[in-house]
C-alpha positions in Angstrom: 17.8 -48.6 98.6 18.7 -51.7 96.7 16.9 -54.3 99.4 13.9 -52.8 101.1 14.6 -55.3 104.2 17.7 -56.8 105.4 16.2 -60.4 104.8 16.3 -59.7 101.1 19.8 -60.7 99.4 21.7 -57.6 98.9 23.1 -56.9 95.1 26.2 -55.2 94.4 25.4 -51.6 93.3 25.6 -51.2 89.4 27.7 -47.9 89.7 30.2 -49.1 91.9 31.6 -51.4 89.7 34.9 -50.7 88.2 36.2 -50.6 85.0 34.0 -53.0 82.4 32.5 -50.3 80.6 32.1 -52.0 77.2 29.9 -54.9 79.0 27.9 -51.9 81.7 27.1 -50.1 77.9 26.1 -52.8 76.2 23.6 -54.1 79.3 22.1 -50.5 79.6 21.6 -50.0 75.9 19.6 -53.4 76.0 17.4 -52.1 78.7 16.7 -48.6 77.6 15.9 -50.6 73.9 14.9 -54.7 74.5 14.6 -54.9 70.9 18.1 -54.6 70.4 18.5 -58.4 70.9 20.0 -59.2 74.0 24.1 -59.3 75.1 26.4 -62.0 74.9 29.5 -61.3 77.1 32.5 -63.3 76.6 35.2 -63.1 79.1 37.6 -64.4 81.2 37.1 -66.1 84.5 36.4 -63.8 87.6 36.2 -60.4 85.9 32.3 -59.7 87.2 30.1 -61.0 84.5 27.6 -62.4 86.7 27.9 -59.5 89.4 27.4 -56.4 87.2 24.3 -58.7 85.4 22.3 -58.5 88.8 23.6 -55.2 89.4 21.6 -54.1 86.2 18.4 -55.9 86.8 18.4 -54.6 90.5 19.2 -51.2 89.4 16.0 -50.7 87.0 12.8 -49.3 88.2 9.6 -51.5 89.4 7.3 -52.1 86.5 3.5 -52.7 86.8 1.9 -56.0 86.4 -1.4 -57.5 86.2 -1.9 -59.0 89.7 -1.5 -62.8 90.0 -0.1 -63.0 86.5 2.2 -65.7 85.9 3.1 -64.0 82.9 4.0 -60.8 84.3 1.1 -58.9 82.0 1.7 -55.3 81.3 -2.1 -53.9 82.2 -2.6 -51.4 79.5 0.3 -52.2 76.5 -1.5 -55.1 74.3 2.0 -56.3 73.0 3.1 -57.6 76.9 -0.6 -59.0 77.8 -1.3 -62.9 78.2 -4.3 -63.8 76.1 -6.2 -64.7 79.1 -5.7 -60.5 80.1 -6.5 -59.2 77.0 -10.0 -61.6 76.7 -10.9 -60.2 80.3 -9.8 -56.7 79.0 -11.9 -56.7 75.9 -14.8 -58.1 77.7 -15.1 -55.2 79.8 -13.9 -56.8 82.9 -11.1 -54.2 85.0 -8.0 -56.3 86.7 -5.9 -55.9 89.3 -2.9 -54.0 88.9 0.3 -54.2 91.6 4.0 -53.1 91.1 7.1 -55.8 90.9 10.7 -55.4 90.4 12.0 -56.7 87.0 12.6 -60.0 87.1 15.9 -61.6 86.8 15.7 -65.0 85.7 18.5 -67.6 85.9 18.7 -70.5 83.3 20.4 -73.5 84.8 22.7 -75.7 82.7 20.9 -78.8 83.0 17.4 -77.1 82.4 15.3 -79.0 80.1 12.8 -78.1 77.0 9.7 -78.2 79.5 11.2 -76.3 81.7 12.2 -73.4 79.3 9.3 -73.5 77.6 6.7 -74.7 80.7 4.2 -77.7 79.9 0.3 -78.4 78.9 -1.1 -80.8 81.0 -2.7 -83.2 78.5 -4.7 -85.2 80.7 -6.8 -82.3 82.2 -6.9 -81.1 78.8 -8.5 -84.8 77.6 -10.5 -85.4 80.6 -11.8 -81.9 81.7 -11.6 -80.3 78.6 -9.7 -77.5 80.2 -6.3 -76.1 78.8 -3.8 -75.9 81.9 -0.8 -74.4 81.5 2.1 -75.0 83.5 4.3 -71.7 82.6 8.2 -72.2 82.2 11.4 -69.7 83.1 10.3 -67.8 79.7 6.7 -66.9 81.4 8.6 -65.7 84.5 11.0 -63.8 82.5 8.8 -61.8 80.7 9.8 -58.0 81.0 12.9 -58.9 82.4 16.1 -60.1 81.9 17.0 -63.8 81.3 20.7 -65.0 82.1 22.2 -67.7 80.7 25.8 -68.3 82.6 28.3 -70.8 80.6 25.7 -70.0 77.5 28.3 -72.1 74.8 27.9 -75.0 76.9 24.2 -75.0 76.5 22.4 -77.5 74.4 22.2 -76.1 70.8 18.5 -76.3 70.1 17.7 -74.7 73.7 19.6 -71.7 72.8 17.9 -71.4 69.5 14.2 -71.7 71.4 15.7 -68.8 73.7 16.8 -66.7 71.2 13.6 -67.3 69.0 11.5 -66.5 71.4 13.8 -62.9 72.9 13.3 -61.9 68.8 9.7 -62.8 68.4 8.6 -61.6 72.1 6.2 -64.8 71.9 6.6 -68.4 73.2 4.3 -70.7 71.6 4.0 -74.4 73.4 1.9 -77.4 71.2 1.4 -80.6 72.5 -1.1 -83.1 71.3 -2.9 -80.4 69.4 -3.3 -78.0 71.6 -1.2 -75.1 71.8 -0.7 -72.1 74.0 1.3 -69.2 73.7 2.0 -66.2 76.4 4.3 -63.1 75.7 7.9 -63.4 76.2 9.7 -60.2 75.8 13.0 -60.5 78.0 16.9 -59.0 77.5 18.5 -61.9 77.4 22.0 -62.0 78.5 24.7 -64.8 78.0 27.7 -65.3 79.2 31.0 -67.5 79.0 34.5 -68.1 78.6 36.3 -68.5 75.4 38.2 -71.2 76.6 35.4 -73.3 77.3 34.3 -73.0 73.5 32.5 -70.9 71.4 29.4 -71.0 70.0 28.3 -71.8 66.5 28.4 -68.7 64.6 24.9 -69.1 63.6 23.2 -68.7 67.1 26.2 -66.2 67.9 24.4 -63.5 65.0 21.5 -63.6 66.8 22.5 -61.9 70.0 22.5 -57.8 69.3 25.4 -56.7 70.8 28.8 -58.9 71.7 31.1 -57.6 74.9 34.5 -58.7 75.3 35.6 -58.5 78.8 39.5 -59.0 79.8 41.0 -59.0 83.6 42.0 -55.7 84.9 46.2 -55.7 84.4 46.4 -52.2 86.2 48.0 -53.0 89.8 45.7 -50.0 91.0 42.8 -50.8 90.0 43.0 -54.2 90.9 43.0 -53.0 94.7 40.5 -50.8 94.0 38.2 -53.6 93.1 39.3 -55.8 95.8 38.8 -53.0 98.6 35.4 -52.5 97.4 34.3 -56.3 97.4 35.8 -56.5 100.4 33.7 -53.3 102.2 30.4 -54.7 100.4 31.1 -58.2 101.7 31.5 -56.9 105.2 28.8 -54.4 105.5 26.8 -54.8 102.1 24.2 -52.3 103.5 26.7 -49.4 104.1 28.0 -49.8 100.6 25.0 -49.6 99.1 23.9 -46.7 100.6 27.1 -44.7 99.7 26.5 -45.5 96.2 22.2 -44.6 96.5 22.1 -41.3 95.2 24.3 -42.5 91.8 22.4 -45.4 92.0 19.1 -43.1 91.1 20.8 -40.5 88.6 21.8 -43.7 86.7 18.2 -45.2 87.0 16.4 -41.8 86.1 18.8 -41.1 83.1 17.4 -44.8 82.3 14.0 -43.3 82.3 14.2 -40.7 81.0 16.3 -42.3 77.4 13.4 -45.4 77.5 10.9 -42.1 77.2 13.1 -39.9 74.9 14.4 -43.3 72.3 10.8 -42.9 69.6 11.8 -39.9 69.1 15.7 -40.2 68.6 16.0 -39.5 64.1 19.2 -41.0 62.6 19.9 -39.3 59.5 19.8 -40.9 56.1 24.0 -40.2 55.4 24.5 -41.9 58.8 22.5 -45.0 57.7 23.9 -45.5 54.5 27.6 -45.3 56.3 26.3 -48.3 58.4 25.6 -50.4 55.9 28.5 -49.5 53.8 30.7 -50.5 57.1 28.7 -53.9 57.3 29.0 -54.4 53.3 33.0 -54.2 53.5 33.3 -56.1 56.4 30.9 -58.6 54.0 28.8 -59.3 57.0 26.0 -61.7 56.5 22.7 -60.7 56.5 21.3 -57.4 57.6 21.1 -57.9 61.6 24.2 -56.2 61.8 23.0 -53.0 60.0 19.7 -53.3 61.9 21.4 -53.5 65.8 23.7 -50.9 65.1 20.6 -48.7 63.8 19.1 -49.5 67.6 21.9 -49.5 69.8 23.3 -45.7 68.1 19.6 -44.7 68.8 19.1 -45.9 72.6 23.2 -44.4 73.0 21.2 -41.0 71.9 18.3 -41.4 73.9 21.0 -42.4 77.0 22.8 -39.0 76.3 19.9 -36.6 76.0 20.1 -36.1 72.2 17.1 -36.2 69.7 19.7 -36.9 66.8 22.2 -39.5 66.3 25.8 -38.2 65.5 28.7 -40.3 64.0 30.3 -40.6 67.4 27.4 -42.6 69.2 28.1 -44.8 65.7 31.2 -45.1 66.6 30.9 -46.4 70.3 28.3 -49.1 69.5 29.5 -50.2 66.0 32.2 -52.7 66.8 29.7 -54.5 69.9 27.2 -54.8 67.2 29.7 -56.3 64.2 32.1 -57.8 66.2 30.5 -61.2 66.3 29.2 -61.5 62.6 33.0 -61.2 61.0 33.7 -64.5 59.4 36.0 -66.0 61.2 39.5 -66.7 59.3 42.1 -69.3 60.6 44.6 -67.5 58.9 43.8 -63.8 60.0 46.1 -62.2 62.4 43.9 -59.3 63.2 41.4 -58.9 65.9 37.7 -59.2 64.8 37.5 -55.7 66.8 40.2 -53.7 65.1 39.2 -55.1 61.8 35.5 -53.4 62.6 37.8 -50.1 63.6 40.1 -49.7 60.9 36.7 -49.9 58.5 34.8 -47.6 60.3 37.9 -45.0 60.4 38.0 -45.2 56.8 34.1 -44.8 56.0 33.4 -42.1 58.9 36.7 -40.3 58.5 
């Protein structure tokens, strides 16, 4: 079940959400592969941005942690480990190992630098000679997803210390001299709504993939949705224990893909189509060519497959390149379709 005890808040089940699929795909590709680079979803207001985002991190499976960790240490993968872990590690000493489920960190609007990034206390440090550490929301969201609601209204040079630290998978803090760094390898996820602004294309390249979400028109469906919030909100329990056994085929086909994606090949023809789609569409940089590498990859691993084909391409391509178009005041054309009618020509 999604809560283990009724105190616990319940989540919306990830599978019974309706409609959405472009933004559900893009936030299951990110978790099955982290290095893709995170999700921005831009969208319109009340269409479930925030609902299926804590759908998805209460949907993965519990991950093990070195106990009392504040940096949620993975106890055998070096990569995840604290420093402090891996010095008690290579000096022979065993640790404590318990399981937790993946975190799902919320960054407030008003959060500051110190918070982000968590402190050094600089008088212990003068007068005790002891380096203390007072960890931030990117400790906590180690091996887990970080959510950033209203992301284009965040301060600039915040955003660019998130998304640093989700490509390095390290946050480094120096103060004074001293400095301290602890793993920080998160999905992060924004969100926002167009009419609120965008944000600076520069920052925008650096999240992997880029979902546009739009309210449902179809009279249907609309019900559909509103019957279901409605059931959930009344009895959240009962609803998510109609939706449990899809619940854990979803969360095993996870598995298994995080297992199957080093061995997933994409064949040398395939690549070179990539980057001939990124080329014409004079995309800056070779992020684009590198994400859509990843994301047709972890599509693979999501379906079974060992080998990429043109169509897993073609289903990831226009979240990766979508964002990385330069944009033109006088272009008519959707920054979507333009990515399609390229990647028609060059595949077909």
């Amino acid at each position: 079940m999604s809560t283990t005890a009724n105190s616990i808040r319940p989540v919306f089940p990830f599978t019974a959400i309706v409609g959405q699929e472009e933004m559900k795909l893009a936030l299951i590709l990110n978790v099955i592969d982290p290095k893709i680079g995170g999700v921005m979803i831009m969208g319109d207001r009340g269409t479930g941005k925030s609902t299926t985002i804590r759908a998805i991190a209460d949907l993965l499976p519990k991950i093990p942690v070195v106990k009392d960790d504040p940096f949620n240490s993975h106890p055998t993968d070096v990569d995840l480990m604290s420093d402090p872990v891996q010095e008690l590690l290579s000096e022979g000493h065993s640790v404590n190992t318990s399981t937790i489920k993946v975190p799902m960190i919320d960054l407030p609007l008003g959060a500051t630098e110190d918070r982000v990034c968590g402190t050094i206390d600089i008088e212990k440090a003068l007068n005790e000679g002891i380096k203390t550490f007072e960890p931030g929301l990117l400790a906590k969201a180690n091996r887990g997803i970080l959510y950033v609601d209203e992301v284009n209204l965040l301060d600039d040079h915040l955003v660019d210390i998130l998304l640093d630290s989700a490509a390095s998978g390290w946050n480094t803090v120096e103060r004074e001299g001293i400095s301290i760094r602890h793993p920080a390898r998160f999905v992060l996820v924004g969100s926002g709504n167009p009419e609120e602004g965008e944000l600076r294309p520069q920052l925008l390249d650096r999240f992997g993939m880029h979902a546009e979400i739009r309210t449902v028109k179809d009279a249907s469906l609309r019900v559909q949705i509103v019957e279901q919030r409605s059931q959930f909100d009344q009895n959240p329990y009962n609803c998510i224990e109609e939706w449990e056994d899809k619940q854990q085929v979803l969360k095993a086909q996870i598995l298994e893909a995080q297992s199957l994606l080093p061995e997933v090949n994409i064949d040398f023809s395939l690549r070179m189509k990539i980057s001939q789609v990124c080329g014409e569409l004079d995309v800056d940089g070779l992020r684009g060519d590198i994400v859509t590498n990843r994301a047709a990859k972890a599509l693979a691993a999501y379906s079974g497959k060992n080998n990429v084909d043109s169509e897993d391409i073609k289903k990831v391509i226009i979240l990766c390149l979508r964002h990385r178009l330069r944009k033109d005041p006088l272009e008519t054309i959707d920054s979507g379709t333009k990515v399609t009618q390229i990647v028609d020509k060059i595949f077909d």
